[in-house]
C-alpha positions in Angstrom: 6.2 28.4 70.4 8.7 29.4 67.1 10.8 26.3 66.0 14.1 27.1 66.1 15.9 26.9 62.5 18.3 23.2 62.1 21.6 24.3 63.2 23.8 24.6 60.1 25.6 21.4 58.5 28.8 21.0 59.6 31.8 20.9 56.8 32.0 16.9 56.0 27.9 16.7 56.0 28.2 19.9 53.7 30.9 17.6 51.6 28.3 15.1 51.7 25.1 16.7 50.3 27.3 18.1 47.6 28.7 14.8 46.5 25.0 13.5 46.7 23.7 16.6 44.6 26.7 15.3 41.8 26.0 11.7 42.0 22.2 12.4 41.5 22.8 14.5 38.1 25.1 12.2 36.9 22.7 9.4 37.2 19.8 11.6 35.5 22.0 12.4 32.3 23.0 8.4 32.2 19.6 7.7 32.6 18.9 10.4 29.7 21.5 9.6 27.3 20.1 5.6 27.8 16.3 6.6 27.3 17.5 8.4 23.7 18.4 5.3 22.2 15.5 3.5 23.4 13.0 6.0 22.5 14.6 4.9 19.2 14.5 0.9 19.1 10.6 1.7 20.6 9.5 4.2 17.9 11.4 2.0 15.0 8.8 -1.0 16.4 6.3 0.9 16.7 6.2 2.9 13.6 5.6 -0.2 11.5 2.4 -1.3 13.0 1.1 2.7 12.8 1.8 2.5 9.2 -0.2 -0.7 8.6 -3.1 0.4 10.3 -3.0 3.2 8.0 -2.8 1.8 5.2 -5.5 -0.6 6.1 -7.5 2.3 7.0 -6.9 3.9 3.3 -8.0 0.3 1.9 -11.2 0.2 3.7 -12.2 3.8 2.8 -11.3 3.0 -0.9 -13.8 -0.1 -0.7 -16.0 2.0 0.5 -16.1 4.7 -2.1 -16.0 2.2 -5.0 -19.2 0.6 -3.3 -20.9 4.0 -2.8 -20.0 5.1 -6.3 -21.1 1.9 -8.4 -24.2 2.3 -6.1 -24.9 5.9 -7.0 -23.9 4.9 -11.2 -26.8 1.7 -10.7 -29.5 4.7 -9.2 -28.9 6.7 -12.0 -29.0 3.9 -14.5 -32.5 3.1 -12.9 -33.8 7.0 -13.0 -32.3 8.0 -16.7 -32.4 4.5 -18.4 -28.7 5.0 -19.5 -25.0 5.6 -18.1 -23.9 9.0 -16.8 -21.2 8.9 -20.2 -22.0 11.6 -23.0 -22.0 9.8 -26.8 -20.6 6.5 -25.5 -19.2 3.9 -28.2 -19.1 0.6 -27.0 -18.1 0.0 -23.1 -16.4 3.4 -22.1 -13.6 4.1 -19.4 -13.8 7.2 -17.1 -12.3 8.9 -14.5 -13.9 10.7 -11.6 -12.9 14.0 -12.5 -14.8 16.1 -14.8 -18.1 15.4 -16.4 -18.8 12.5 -14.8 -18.7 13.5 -11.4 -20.5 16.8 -12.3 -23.6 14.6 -13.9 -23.2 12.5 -10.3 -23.6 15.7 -8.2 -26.4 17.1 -9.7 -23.6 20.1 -10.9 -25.4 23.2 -12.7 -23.8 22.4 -16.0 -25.6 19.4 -16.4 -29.3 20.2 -14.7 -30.2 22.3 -18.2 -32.5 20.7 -20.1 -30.3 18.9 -22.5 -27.4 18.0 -19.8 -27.1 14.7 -18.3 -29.1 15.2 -15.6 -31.9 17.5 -16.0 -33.7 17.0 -12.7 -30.6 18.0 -10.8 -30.5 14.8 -8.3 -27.6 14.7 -5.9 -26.8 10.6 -6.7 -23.5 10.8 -4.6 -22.8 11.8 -1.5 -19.3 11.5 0.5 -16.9 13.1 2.9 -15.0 16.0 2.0 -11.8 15.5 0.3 -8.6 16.7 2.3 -6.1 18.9 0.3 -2.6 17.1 -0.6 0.9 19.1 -0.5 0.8 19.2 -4.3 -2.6 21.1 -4.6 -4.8 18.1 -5.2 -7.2 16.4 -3.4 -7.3 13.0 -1.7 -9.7 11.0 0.5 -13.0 12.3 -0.8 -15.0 14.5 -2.7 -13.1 17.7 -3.7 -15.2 20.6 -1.7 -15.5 22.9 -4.8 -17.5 20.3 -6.9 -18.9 22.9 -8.9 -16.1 24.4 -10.3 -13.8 20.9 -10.1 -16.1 17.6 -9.5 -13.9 14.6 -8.4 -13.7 11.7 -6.4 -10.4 11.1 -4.9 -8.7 7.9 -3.6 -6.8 7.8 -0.4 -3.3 8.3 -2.4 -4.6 11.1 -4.3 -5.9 10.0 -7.6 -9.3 10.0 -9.4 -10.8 6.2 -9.5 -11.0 4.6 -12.5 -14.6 3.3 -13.8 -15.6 1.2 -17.2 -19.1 1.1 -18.0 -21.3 -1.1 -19.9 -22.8 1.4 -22.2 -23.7 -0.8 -25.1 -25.9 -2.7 -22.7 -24.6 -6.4 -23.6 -24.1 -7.2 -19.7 -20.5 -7.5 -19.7 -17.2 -5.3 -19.6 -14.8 -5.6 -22.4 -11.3 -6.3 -21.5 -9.6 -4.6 -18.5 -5.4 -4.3 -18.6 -4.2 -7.4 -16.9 -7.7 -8.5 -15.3 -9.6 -9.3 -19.2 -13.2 -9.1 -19.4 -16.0 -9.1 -16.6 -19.3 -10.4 -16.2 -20.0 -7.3 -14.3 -21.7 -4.2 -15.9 -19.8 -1.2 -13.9 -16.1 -1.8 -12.5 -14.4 0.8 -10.5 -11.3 0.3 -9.3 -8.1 2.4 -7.5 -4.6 2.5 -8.6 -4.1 1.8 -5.0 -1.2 3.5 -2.8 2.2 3.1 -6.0 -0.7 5.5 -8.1 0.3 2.9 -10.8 -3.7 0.9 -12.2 -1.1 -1.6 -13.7 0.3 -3.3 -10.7 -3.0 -5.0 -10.0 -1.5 -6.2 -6.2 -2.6 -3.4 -4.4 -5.3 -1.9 -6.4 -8.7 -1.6 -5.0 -11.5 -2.9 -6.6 -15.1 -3.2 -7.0 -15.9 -6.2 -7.8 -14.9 -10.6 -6.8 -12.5 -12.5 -8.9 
């Protein structure tokens, strides 16, 4: 049996639904003009914590690298009897761009015979560095090692390393930290890019 269709409304119920149908979007643009601003007060609490976490993120992988770096220096100290530095004179300051991180790799400019390190051993490994706005690298090791070796720091900048390469088992005097009883220091300018301001740099080593 067919149900028969509702009977049409009559003119006040038509009035009614209508009036319902208006109430019903005003309410959802009230209720969408509130949620703006509170979106707002939510993502200004919010964004805070996101950035901390980051940040303490960027510390840890700094820590990391330093650690993995003065590990990979000590290995070739113990293979080659001597710092990966060319002609050092007295306790010498790097970055990790360059020759350094070239001997490091195992690059083919320094596994000929006289380069720094002839049997071409790979003494650091490390993520991949991630590519910054301003064409440099940050967060790793930069992907085209051969052509460009370097270690970046979460901010973007090579680390900084000092070396005790006159063997007296101490590092001369660091700017603003003096010297160390510590025979390689590497540390990060931290997230200002400034080694100075020694408040958020990253370093290698206990005071």
């Amino acid at each position: 049996m067919e149900k028969k269709p509702p009977p049409p409304l009559s003119g006040s119920e038509q009035k009614k639904s209508k009036r319902g149908c208006i109430i019903a979007a005003i309410v959802c643009g009230v209720l969408a003009v509130l949620a703006i601003p509170i979106i707002g007060i939510f993502a200004e609490l919010l964004f805070p914590a996101f950035s901390n976490a980051n940040q303490a993120a960027d510390t840890v992988h700094a820590e990391h690298d330093a650690r993995n770096l003065k590990n990979a220096i000590s290995v070739y100290f113990l293979e080659y009897r001597k710092y990966p530095v060319r002609n050092p004179t007295g306790d010498s300051t790097v970055r990790t761009e360059g020759e350094l991180m070239a001997i490091l790799l195992g690059n083919d400019s320094e596994g000929e015979k006289d380069g720094m390190n002839p049997r071409r051993i790979t003494f650091l490994t490390g993520k991949q560095a991630k590519p910054t706005r301003d064409g440099g690298w940050r967060k790793g090791i930069n992907p085209n090692y051969e052509e460009n070796p370097g270690l970046y720091d979460p901010w973007g900048n090579p680390y900084w390393v000092k070396l005790d390469a006159d063997n007296d088992n101490r590092l001369s005097e660091i700017d603003g930290v003096g010297e160390l009883n510590e025979s390689i220091a590497i540390w990060s300018a931290g997230p200002d890019g400034d080694p100075a301001t020694w408040e958020d740099n990253i370093k290698s080593w206990y005071e």
